[in-house]
C-alpha positions as CSV (number, residue, x, y, z in Angstrom):
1,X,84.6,92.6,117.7
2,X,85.5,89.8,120.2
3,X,87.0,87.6,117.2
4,X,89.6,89.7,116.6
5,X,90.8,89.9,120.3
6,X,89.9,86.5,121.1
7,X,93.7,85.0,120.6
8,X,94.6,88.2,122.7
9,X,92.7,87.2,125.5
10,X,93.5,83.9,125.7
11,X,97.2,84.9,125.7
12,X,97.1,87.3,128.2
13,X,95.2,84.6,130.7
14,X,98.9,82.1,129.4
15,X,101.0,85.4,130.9
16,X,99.4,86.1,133.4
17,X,99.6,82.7,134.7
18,X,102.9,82.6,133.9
19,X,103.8,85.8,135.9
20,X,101.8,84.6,139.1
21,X,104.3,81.0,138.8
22,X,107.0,83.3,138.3
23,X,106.5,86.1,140.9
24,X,105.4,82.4,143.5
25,X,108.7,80.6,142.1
26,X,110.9,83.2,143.0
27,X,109.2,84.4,146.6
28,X,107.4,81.2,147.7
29,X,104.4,83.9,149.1
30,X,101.0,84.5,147.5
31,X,102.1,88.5,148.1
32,X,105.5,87.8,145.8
33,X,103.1,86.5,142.7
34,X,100.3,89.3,143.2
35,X,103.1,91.7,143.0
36,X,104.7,90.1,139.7
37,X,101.3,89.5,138.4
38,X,100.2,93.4,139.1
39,X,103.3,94.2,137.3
40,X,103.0,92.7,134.6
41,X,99.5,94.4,134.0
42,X,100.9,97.5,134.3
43,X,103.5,96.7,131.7
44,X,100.7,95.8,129.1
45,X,98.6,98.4,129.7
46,X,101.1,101.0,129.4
47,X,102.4,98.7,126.1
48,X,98.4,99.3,124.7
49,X,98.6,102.8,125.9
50,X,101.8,103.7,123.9
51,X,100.8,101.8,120.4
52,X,97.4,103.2,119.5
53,X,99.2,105.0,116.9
54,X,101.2,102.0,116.1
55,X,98.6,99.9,115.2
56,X,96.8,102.8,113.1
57,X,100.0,103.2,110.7
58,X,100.5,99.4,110.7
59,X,96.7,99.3,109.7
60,X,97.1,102.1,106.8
61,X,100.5,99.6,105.5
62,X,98.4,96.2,106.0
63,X,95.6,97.2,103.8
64,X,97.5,96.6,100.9
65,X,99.0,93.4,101.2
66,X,97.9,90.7,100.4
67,X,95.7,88.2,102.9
68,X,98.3,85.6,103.2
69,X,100.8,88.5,104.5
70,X,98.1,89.8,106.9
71,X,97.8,86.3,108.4
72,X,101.6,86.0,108.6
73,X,102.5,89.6,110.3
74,X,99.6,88.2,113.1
75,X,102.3,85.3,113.6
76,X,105.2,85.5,112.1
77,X,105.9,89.2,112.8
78,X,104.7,88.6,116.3
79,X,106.9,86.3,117.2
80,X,109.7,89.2,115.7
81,X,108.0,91.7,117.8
82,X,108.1,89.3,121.5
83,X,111.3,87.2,121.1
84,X,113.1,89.6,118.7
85,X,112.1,92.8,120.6
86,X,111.3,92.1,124.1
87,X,113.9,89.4,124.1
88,X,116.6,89.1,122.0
89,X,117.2,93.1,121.6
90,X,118.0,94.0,125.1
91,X,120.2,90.9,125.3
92,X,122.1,91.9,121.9
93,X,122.7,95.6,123.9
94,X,124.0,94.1,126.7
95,X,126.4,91.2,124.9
96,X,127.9,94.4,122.2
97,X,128.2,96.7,125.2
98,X,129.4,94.5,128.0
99,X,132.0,92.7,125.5
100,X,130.2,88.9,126.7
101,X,128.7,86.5,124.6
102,X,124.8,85.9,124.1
103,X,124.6,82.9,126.9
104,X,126.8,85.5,129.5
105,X,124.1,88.5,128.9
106,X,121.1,85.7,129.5
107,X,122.5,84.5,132.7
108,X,123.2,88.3,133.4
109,X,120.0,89.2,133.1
110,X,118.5,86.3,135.0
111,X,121.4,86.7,138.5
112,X,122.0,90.1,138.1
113,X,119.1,92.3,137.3
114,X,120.4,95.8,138.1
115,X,123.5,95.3,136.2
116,X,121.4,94.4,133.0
117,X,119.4,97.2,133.6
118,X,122.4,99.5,134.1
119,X,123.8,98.4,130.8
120,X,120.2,98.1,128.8
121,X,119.7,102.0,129.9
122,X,123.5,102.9,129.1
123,X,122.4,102.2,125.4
124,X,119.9,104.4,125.9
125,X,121.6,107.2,123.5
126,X,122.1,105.1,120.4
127,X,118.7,103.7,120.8
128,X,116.7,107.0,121.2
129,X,119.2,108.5,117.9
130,X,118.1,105.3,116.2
131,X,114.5,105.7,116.8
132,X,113.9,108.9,116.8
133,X,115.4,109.9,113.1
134,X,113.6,106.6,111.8
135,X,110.0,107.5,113.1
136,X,110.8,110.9,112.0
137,X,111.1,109.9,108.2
138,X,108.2,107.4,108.8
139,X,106.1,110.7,109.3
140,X,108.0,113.2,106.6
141,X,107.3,110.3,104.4
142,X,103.6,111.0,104.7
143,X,103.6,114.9,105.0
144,X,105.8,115.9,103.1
145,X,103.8,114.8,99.8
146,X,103.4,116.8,97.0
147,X,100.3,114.2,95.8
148,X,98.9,114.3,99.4
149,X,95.6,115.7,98.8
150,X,93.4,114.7,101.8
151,X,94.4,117.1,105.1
152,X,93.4,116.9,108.6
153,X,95.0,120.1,110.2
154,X,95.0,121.6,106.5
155,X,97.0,125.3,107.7
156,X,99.8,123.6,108.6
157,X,99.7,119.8,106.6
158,X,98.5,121.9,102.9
159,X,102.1,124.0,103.6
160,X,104.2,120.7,104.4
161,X,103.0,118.9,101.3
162,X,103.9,121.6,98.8
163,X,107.6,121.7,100.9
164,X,107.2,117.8,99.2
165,X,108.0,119.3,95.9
166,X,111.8,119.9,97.1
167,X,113.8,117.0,97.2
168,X,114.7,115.7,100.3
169,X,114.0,118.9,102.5
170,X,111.9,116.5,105.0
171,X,115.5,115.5,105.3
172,X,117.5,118.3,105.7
173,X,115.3,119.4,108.3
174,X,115.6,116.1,110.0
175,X,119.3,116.2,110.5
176,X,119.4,119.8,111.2
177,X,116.8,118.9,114.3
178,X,119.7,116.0,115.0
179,X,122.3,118.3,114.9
180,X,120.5,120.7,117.4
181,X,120.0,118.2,120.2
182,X,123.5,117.4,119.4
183,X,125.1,120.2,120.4
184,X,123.0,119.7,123.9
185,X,125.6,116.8,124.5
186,X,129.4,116.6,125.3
187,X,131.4,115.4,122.7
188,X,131.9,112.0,122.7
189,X,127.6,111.6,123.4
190,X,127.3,113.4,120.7
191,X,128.6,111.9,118.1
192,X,127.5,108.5,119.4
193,X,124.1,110.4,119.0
194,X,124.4,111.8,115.3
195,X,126.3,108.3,114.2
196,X,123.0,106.4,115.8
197,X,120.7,109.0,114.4
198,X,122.6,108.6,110.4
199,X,121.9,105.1,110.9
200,X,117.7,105.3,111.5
201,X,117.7,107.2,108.2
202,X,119.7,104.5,106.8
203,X,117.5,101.9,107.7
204,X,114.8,103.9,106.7
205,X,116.3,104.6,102.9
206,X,117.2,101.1,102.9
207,X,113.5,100.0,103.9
208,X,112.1,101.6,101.3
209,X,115.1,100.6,98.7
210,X,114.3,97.0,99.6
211,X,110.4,97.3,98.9
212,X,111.0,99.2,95.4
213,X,113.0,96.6,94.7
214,X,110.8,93.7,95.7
215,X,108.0,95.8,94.0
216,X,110.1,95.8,90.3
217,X,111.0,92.6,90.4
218,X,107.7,91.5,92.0
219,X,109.1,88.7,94.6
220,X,107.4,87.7,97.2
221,X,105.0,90.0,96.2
222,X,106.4,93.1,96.2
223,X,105.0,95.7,98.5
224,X,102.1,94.0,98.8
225,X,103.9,90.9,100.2
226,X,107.2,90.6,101.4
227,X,108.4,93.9,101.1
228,X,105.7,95.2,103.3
229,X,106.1,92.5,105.6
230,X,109.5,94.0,106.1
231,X,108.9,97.9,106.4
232,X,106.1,96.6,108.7
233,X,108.1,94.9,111.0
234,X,111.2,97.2,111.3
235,X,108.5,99.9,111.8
236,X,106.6,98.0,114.6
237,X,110.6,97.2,116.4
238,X,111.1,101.7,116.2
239,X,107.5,102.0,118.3
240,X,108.8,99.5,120.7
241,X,112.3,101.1,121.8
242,X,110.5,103.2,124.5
243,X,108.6,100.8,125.6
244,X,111.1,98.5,126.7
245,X,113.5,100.9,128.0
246,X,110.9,102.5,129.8
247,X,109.4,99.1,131.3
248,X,112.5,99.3,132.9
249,X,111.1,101.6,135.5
250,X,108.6,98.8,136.5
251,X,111.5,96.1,136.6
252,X,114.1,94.8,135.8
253,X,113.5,91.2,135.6
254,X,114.0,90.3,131.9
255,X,111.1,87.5,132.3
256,X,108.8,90.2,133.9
257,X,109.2,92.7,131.4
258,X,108.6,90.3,128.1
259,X,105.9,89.1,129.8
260,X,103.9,92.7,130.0
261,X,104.8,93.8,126.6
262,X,104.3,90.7,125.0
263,X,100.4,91.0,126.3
264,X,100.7,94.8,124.7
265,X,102.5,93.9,121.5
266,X,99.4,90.7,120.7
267,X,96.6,93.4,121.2
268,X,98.2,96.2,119.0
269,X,97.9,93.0,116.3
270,X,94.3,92.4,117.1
271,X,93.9,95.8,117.1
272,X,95.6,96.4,113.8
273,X,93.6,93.3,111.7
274,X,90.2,95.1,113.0
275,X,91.0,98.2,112.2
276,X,91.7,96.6,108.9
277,X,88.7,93.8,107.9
278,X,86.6,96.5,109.3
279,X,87.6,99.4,107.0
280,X,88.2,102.3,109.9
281,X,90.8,103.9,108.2
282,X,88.1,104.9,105.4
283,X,85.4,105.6,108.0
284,X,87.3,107.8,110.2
285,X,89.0,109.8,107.4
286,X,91.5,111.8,109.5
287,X,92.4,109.0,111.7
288,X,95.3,107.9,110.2
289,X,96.8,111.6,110.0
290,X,96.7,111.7,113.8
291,X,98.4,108.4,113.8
292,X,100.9,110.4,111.8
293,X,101.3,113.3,114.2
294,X,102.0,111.0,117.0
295,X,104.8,109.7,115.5
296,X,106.3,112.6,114.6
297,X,105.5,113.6,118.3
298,X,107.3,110.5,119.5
299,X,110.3,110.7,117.5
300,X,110.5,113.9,119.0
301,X,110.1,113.0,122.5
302,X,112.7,110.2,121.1
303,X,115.3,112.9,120.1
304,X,114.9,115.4,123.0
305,X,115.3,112.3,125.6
306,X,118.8,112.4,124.7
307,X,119.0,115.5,127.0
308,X,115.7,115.3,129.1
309,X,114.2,113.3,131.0
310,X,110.4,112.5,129.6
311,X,107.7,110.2,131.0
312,X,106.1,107.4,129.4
313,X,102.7,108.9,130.4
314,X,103.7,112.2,128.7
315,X,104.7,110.4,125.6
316,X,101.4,108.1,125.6
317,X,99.0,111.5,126.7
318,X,100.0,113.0,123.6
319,X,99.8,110.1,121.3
320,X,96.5,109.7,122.6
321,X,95.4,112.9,122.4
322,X,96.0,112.8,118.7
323,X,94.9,110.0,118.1
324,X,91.2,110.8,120.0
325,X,91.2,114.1,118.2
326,X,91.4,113.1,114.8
327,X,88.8,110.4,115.7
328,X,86.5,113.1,117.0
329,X,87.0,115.3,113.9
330,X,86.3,112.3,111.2
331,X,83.1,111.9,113.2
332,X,82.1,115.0,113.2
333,X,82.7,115.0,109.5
334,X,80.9,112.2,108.5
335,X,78.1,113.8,110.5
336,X,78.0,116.7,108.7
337,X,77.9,114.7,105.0
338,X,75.4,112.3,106.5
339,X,73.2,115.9,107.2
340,X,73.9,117.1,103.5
341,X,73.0,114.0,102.2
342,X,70.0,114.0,103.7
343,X,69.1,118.1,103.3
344,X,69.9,117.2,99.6
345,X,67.9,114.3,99.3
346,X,64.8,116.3,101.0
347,X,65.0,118.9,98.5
348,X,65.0,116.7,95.7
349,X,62.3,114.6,97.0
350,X,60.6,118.3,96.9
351,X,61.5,119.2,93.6
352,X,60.3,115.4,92.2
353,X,56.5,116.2,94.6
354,X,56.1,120.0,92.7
355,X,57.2,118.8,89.0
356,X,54.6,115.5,89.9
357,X,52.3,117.8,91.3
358,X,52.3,120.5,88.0
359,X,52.5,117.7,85.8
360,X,48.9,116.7,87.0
């Protein structure tokens, strides 16, 4: 198992390092870089805590591409999730709201911390609309499935997969849910909200448009190469929104913040390739289902933060929660075959003694 989180470990140890020059750098004390340094752990932790689920979906997408496209989500895609996400994103928010150029929301974010994080949370509308409706049809995508088969909570998923037989109702539903914590909003935040919200479907239909596509007329591999590569990483930037608006609660030093969920986003990699090579997803057979309820949980929580005020630690209890109890229920499944097989096996070894026995 260490293999797999062996880069992780090695560029934590770079951050971390890293944090303690910059928390000594800006305070000249040994007490300024503990505190930076203690920050920054917090941030990955609570990064780690808030993906499980992440990595689980991106494990269920990156078994079938091909090893080449494995190797280049790891680096490639990574360096999209830390300089795109924890980087370049909040400075794009900041440069389209503020009306400044890209240079004039860096030094922004490096002389005047509060402002940036005044403007970063502004966005914070758009962002959850955005997220929220996209994570939403990540997860009708995979319930609402007339061909889904295999069912973890089968009262409720056997009902949504025969609802898969009517086109597009995951849909409808979705935008009527929209238009619900709409109407929670004054005018003008509401339509911000539903415009933002039309556009993660959007990007969703055009996702999947782009893949078909690349499948068809198999370049780059199709969905098993480049076209995965991209649902993949426009997927992983959705799980990251409340992450790095909620890292703002921690700080708001741009450095400090890419520097915790930067450590968060190279596990959830390591964690994603294991669960891969090592063939989880087909061990733990309802695993990947409650990967699937946490993100329809967290677009949720995404949607209703438009009116409410949610914690990070709510939104990571309950991803874990689902994520542990499908674990828990594949074991206990497989525990239950493994005492068939062998209750089966001891009767036949029975039967094979008495017919040896009469043969005689």
């Amino acid at each position: 198992m260490l293999r797999y989180f062996r880069g992780s470990f090695i560029f934590t140890a770079v951050c971390l390092v890293l944090a303690a020059w910059l928390g000594w750098s800006r305070t000249g004390t040994i007490g300024g870089a503990l505190e930076v340094l203690w920050i920054v752990a917090i941030l990955a932790v609570l990064e780690i805590s808030l993906s499980f689920d992440n990595a689980v979906v991106n494990a269920s997408v990156l078994e079938g591409q091909e090893e080449i496209w494995r190797k280049r989500f790891l680096t490639w895609g990574m360096i999209i999730a830390v300089f795109g996400m924890r980087i370049v994103f909040p400075l794009a928010i900041v440069a389209v709201a503020a009306g400044i150029g890209p240079i004039d929301a860096l030094r922004l974010s490096l002389q005047q911390p509060e402002e940036y994080e005044r403007i970063v949370s502004s966005a914070h509308l758009s962002i959850a609309g955005f997220g929220g409706t996209f994570l939403a049809m990540v997860g009708i995508k995979f319930f609402f499935d007339s061909d889904k088969h295999v069912h973890w909570i089968g009262t409720i998923e056997k009902r949504l997969a025969r609802f898969g037989e009517i086109d597009a109702f995951g849909l409808a539903l979705l935008l009527l849910v929209l238009l619900g914590f709409a109407r929670l909003l004054d005018d003008g935040a509401a339509r911000q909200f539903i415009q933002a919200g039309i556009l993660g479907v959007a990007a969703f239909v055009t996702v999947e448009a782009i893949g078909h596509w690349l499948e068809r007329s198999n370049i780059g591999g199709g969905r098993s190469g480049l076209g995965g590569f991209i649902y993949l990483n426009v997927l992983d930037a959705s799980f990251s929104f409340d992450g790095v608006i909620g890292a703002f609660a921690l700080s708001n030093n741009m450095l400090v913040i890419a520097l915790g969920l930067s450590i968060g986003a190279m596990f959830v990699r390591s964690l994603t390739i294991m669960l891969v090579e090592k063939g989880s997803l087909a061990e733990y057979r309802y695993l990947e289902h409650g990967a699937f309820w946490a993100i329809l949980a967290l677009a949720g929580i995404l949607l209703a933060s438009s009116s409410y005020q949610i914690s990070e630690t709510v939104t990571g209890l309950i991803g874990g929660v689902m994520i542990a109890a499908s674990l828990l229920w594949s074991i206990r499944r497989n525990r239950k075959l493994a005492t068939q097989h062998r209750s089966e096996a001891a009767k036949q070894a029975a039967k094979t003694r008495a017919t040896n026995t009469s043969a005689r």
